[in-house]
C-alpha positions in Angstrom: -102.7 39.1 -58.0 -99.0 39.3 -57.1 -97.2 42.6 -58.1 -95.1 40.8 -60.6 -98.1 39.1 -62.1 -99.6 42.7 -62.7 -96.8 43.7 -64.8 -96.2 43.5 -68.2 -93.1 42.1 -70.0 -91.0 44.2 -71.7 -88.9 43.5 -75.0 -85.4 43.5 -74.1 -83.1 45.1 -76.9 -79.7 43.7 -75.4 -77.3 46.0 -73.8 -78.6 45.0 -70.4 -76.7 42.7 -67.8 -78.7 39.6 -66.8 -79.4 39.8 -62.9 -77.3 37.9 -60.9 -77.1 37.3 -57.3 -79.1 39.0 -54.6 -81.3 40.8 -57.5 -81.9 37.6 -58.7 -82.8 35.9 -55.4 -85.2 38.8 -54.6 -87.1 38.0 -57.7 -87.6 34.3 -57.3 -88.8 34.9 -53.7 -91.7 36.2 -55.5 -92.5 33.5 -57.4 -93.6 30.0 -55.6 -91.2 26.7 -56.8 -89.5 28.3 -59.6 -85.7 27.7 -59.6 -82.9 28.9 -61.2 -80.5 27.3 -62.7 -77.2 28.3 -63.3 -78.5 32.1 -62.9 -79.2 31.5 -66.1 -82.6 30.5 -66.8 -86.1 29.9 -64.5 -87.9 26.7 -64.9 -90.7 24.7 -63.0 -92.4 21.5 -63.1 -96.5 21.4 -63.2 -98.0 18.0 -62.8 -101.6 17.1 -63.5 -103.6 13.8 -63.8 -103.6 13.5 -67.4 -102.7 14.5 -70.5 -105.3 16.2 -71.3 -105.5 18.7 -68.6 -101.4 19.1 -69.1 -102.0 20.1 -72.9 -104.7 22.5 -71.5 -102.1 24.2 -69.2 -99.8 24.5 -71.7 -102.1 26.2 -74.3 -103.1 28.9 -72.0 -98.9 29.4 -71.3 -99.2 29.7 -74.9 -101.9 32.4 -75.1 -100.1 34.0 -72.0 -96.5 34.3 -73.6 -98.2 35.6 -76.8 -99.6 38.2 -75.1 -96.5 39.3 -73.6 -94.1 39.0 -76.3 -92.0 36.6 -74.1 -92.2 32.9 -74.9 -90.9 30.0 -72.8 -89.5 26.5 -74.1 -92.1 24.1 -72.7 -92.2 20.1 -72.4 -95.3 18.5 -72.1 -95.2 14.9 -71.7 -98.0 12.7 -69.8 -99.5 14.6 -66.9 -97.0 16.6 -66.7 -95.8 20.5 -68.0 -92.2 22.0 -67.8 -91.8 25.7 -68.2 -88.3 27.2 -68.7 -87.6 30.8 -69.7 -84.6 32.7 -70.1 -84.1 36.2 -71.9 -82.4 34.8 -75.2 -81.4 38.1 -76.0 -79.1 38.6 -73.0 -78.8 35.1 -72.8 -79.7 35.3 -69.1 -82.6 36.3 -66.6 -84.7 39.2 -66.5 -87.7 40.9 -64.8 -90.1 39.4 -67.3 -88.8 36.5 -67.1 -90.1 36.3 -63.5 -93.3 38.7 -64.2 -94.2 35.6 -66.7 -93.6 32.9 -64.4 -95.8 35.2 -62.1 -98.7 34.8 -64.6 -98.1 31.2 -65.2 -98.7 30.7 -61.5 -102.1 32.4 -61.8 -103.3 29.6 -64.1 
């Protein structure tokens, strides 16, 4: 298990910058394919060979992000998943943000 992946996402109450530059790249070297846009938000792309085992993935995000507290927009279209988080209320990235693209990876 990564050390992000053994965290656990925290509410954020606002008051707190979004990370930005070499904070930000030091977390996404800790998570495998993710990119950021913008510095703004995290997204990847999981592809699978059917829709079935695509809807499967995205449930268990589901049950993941419930059990953080920290829920992703997600697109699910044939064989394919895409994750994109963001902490809306910053309107920017966070550490949980990247602890729960950590856990995502672990599916």
């Amino acid at each position: 298990m990564s050390e992000l992946a053994s965290k656990t996402c925290v509410p954020c109450r606002g008051g707190v910058p979004p990370m930005k530059g070499d904070e930000l790249n030091r977390y996404l070297n800790q998570v495998k394919g993710w990119k950021v846009v913008n510095e703004h938000h995290l997204t990847k792309a999981f592809t699978f060979p059917d829709f079935k085992q695509a809807l499967a993935f995205v449930n268990k995000v589901g049950a993941i992000a419930e059990e953080q507290g920290h829920h992703p927009d997600i697109l699910l279209t044939w064989g394919k998943a895409e994750v994109t988080t963001w902490t809306h209320k910053i309107d920017g990235l966070t550490e949980s943000d990247f602890i729960l693209a950590a856990k995502i990876d672990q599916l």
